[in-house]
C-alpha positions as a Markdown table, in Angstrom:
| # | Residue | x | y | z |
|---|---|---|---|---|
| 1 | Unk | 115.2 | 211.0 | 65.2 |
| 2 | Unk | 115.7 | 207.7 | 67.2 |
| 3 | Unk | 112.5 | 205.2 | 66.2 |
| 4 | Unk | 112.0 | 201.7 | 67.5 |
| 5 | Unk | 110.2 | 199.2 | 64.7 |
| 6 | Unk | 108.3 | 195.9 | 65.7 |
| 7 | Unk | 106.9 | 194.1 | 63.9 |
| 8 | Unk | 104.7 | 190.4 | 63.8 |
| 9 | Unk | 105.0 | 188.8 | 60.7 |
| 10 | Unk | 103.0 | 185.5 | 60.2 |
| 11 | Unk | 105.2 | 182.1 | 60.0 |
| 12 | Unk | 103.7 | 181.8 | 56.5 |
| 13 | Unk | 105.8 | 184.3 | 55.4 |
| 14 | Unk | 109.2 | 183.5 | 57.0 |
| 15 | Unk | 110.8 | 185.5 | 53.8 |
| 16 | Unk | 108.9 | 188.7 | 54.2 |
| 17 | Unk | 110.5 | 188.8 | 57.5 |
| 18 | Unk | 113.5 | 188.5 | 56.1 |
| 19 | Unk | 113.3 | 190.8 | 53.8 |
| 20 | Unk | 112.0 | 193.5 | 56.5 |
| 21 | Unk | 115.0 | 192.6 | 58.5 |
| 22 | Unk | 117.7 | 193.2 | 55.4 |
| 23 | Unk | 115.8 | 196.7 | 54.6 |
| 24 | Unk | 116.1 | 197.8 | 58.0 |
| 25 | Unk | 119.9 | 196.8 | 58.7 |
| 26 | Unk | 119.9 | 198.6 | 55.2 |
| 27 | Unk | 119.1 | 202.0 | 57.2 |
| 28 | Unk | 121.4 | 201.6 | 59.9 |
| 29 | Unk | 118.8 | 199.5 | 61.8 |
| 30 | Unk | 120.2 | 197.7 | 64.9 |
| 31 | Unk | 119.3 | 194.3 | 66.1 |
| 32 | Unk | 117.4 | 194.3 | 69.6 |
| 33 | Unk | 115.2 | 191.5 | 69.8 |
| 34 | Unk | 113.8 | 189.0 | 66.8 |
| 35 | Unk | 111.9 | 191.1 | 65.6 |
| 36 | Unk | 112.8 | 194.5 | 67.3 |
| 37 | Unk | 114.9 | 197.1 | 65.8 |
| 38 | Unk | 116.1 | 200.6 | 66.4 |
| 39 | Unk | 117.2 | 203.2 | 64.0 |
| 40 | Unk | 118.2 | 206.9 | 64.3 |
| 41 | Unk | 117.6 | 208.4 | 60.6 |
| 42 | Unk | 116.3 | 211.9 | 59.7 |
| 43 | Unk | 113.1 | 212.8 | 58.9 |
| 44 | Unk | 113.0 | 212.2 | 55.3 |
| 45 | Unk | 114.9 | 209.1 | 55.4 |
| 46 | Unk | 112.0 | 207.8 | 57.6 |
| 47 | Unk | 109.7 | 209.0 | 54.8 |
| 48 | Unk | 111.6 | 206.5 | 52.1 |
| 49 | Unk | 111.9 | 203.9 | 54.8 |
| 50 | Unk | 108.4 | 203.8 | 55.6 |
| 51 | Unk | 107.0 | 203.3 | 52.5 |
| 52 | Unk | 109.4 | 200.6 | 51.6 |
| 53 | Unk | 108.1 | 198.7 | 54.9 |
| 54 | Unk | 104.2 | 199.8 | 53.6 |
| 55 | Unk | 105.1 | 197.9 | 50.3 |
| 56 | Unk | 106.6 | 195.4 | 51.6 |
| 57 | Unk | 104.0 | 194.3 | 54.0 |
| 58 | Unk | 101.3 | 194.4 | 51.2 |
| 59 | Unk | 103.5 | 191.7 | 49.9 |
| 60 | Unk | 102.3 | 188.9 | 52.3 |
| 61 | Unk | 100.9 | 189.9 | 55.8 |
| 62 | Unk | 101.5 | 190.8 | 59.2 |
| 63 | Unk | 102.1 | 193.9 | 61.4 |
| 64 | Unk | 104.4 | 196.7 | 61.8 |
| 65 | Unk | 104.7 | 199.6 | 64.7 |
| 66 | Unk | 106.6 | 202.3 | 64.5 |
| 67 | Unk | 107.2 | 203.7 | 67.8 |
| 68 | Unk | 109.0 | 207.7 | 68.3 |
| 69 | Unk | 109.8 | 208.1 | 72.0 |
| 70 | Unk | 110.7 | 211.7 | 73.1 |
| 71 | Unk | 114.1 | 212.2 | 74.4 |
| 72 | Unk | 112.6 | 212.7 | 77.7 |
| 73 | Unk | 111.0 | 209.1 | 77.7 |
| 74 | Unk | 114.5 | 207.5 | 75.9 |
| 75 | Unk | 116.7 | 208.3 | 78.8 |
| 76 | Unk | 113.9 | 206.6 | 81.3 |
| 77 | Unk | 114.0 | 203.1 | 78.9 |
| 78 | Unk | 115.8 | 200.5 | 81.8 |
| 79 | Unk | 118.0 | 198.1 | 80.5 |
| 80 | Unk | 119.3 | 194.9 | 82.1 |
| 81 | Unk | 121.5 | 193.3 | 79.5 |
| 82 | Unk | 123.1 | 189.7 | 80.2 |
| 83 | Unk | 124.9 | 189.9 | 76.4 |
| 84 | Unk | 127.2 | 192.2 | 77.0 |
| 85 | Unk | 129.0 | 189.9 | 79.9 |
């Protein structure tokens, strides 16, 4: 399942963001904005993921959302991408 993770970490905790960032690179999560990733993992792999980002989080402070769009709503995302040029 393809999921899309934000998340808003306060400057404060600069390393916690870090951290969050290595984890998810660590489950095949790719880059899209500073603090916007995208991963496509199985069910149960989300299960492990997700409570590493819960622990994590309780670490310091902030927010994370996990967002699952449907297939139907994936092939609507537009994209106008400059970086690719």
């Amino acid at each position: 399942m393809k999921i899309i993770i934000v998340f808003d970490i306060p400057v404060e905790y600069n390393w916690l963001r870090d951290k969050i960032r290595n984890l998810l690179k660590d489950y095949g999560g790719k880059f899209l904005e500073y603090s916007v990733y995208e991963t496509d993992i199985d069910e149960k792999v989300f299960e492990i993921l997700y409570k590493r980002l819960e622990k994590l989080l309780h670490k310091g402070g902030g927010r994370i959302d996990i967002v699952f769009p449907c297939k139907s709503c994936y092939r609507k995302i537009l994209l106008i991408d400059t970086t690719q040029i």
